[in-house]
C-alpha positions in Angstrom: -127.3 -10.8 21.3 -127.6 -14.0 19.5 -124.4 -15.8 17.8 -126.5 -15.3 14.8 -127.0 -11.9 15.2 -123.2 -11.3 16.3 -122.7 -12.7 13.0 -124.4 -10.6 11.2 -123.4 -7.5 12.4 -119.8 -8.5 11.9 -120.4 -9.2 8.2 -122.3 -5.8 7.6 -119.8 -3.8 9.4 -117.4 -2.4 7.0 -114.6 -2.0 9.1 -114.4 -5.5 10.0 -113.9 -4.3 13.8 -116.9 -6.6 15.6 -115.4 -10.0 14.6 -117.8 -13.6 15.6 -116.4 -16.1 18.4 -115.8 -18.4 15.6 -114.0 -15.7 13.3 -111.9 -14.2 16.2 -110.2 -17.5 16.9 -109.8 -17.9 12.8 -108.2 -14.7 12.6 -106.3 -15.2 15.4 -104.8 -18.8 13.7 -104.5 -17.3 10.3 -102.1 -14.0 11.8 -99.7 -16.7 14.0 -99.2 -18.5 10.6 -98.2 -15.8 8.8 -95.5 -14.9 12.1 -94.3 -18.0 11.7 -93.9 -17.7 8.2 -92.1 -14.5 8.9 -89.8 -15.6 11.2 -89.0 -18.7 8.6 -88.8 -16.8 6.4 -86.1 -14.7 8.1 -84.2 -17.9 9.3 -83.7 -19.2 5.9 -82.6 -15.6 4.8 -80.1 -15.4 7.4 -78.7 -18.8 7.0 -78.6 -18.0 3.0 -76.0 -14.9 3.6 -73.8 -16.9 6.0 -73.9 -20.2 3.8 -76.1 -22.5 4.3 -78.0 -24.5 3.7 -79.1 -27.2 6.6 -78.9 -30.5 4.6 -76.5 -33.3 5.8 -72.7 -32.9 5.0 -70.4 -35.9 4.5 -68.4 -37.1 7.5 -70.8 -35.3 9.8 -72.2 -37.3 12.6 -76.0 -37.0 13.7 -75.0 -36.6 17.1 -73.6 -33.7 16.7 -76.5 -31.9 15.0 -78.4 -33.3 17.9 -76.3 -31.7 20.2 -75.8 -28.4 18.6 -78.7 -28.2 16.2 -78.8 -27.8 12.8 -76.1 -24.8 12.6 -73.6 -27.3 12.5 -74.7 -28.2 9.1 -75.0 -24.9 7.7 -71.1 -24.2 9.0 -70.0 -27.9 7.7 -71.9 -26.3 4.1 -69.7 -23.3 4.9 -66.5 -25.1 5.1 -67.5 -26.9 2.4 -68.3 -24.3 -0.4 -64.6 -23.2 0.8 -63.6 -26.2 -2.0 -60.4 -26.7 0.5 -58.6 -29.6 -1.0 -56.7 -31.2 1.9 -59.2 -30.6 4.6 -62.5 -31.5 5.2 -65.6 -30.0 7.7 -65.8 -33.1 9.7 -62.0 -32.0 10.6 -63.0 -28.4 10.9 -66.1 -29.4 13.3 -64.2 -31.4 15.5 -62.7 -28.9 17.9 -66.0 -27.3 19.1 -67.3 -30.4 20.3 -64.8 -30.4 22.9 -64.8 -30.0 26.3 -62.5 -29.2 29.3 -63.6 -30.4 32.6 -67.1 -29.2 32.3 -66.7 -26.6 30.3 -68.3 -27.4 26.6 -66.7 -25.5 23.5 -69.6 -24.3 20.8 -70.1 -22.9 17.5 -68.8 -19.7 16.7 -71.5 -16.8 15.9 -72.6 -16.4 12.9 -70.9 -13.4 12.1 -67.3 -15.1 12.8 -68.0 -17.6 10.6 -66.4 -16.3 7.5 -63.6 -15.1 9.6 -61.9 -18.8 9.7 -61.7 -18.8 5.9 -58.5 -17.5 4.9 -56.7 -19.1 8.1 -58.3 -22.6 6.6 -56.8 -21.5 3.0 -53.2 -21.0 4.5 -53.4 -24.5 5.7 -54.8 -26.2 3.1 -51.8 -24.5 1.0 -49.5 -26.0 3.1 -50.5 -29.4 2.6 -50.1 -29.1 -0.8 -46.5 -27.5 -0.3 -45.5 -30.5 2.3 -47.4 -33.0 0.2 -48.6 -34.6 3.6 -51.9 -35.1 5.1 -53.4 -33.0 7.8 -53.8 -35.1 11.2 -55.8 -33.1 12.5 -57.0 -29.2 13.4 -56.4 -29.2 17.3 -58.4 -26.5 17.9 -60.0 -23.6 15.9 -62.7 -21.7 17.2 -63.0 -21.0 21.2 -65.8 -19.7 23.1 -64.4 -17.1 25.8 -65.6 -19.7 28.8 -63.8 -22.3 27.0 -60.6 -20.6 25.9 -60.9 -19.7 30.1 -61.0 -23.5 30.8 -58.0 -24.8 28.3 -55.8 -21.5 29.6 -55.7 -19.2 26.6 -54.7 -15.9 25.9 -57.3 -13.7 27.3 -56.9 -12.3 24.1 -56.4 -15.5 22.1 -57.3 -14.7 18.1 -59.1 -18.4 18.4 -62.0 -16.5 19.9 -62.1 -14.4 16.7 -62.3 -17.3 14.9 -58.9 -16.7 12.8 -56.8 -19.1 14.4 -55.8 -22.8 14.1 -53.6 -25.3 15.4 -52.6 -28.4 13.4 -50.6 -31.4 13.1 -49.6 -32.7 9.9 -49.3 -36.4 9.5 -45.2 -37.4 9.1 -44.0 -33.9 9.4 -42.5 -32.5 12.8 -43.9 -29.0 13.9 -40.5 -27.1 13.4 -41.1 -28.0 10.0 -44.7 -27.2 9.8 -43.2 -23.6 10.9 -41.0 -23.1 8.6 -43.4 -23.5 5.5 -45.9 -21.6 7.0 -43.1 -18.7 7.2 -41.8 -19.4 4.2 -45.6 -18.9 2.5 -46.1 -15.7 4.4 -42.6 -14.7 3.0 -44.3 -15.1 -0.2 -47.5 -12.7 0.3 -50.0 -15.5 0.7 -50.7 -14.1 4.0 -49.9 -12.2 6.9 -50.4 -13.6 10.2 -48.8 -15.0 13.2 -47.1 -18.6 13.2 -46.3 -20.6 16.7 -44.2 -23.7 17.1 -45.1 -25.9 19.7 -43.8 -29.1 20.8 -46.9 -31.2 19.1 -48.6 -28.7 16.6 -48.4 -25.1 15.0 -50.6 -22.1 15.6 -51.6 -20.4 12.6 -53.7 -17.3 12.4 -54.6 -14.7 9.8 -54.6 -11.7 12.0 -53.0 -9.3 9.2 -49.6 -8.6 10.6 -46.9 -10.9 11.4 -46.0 -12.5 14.7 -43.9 -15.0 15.7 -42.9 -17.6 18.9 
C-alpha cells in the first residue's frame, strides 16, 4: 500500500485506529508533551502544599542549589514564609550541607519539612527574651546515615526534623537553658532542652525532657 493510500485510509477511518508513518510519530510527540506537562504539573503542585516556590532566597548560595537542586530553595522559601525575626534560612540551611568523614548530610523529606517550624519559633523567641544574636544553628535536620556518622541517638528527634542545637552570640549555654525552661514554664512549648558544654539542644517533641 502506497503512503498515499495509508493516508487515506487513516483519515476515512472513523476510529482513528490505522494512523500514517508521519501521524504515528506526531501523535507519539504530542502524548509525551502532555506527560510531561503532567508530571509538571504535579511538581509545581507538590512544591505549592509544602511551600514553595523555587526562586532564589537571600543569603543562599548557588552552590548549594547546584549540589542539592532546587529543593533547597523551596525549603529556604519555607523558612522564610515562617517571618522568624532573629533567624534567617541561610542559617537554617547550613547544617545539611555538612558532612562527617564521607558521610554527606541532606535535606529532610518533604513531609518533615513543616515539622522544624515550631522548634525554629522557640528559638527565635529566645532571642528576643536574651536580646542576643543567634551564632549559629549547629545542627537541625539529620539524615539516619548521617546522624550514624556524627554518633547520635539512634533515636535522635533531629531525624524527625524537630530538633536544633544553637549557640547564641555572648550568652553561655547554661544560660541559653535556663530561658528555654523558663519559656516552656510559660506554655510556649513543650519539649526537651539539653545543655552542653558549647550549645543547647532544643526540640519540640510535645513533652518535657531534660539533661
Amino acid at each position: 500500500m502506497s503512503l498515499t493510500n495509508e493516508v487515506e485510509q487513516s483519515e476515512n477511518n472513523k476510529d482513528g485506529v490505522i494512523l500514517d508513518a508521519y501521524g504515528r510519530r506526531r501523535f507519539l510527540g504530542v502524548a509525551t508533551a502532555a506527560t510531561a506537562g503532567v508530571l509538571c504539573a504535579s511538581q509545581d503542585a507538590e512544591a505549592g502544599l509544602f511551600g514553595y516556590s523555587k526562586k532564589p532566597v537571600a543569603g543562599i548560595p548557588d552552590s548549594w542549589v547546584r549540589l542539592k537542586g532546587t529543593d533547597v530553595n523551596r525549603y529556604a522559601n519555607y523558612v522564610k514564609s515562617l517571618k522568624l525575626r532573629n533567624i534567617t534560612p541561610r542559617m537554617v540551611l547550613a547544617p545539611h550541607f555538612k558532612t562527617r568523614g564521607r558521610t554527606h548530610n541532606s535535606l529532610p523529606p518533604k513531609s518533615l519539612w513543616k515539622k522544624i517550624g515550631p522548634t525554629l519559633k522557640v528559638i527565635d523567641r529566645m532571642a528576643d527574651e536574651m536580646g542576643a544574636p543567634l551564632e549559629a544553628i549547629i545542627s537541625a535536620y539529620r539524615s539516619p546515615y548521617y546522624n550514624y556518622a556524627v554518633r547520635g541517638k539512634s533515636r535522635s528527634l533531629h531525624m524527625a526534623n524537630q530538633a536544633c542545637d544553637v549557640m547564641f552570640r555572648g550568652v553561655s549555654p547554661s544560660h541559653v537553658a535556663r530561658v528555654a525552661r523558663y519559656l516552656r514554664e510559660k506554655r510556649k512549648f513543650q519539649g526537651g532542652v539539653g545543655r552542653y558544654s558549647s550549645f543547647v539542644h532544643v526540640d519540640t517533641r510535645g513533652y518535657n525532657a531534660d539533661w
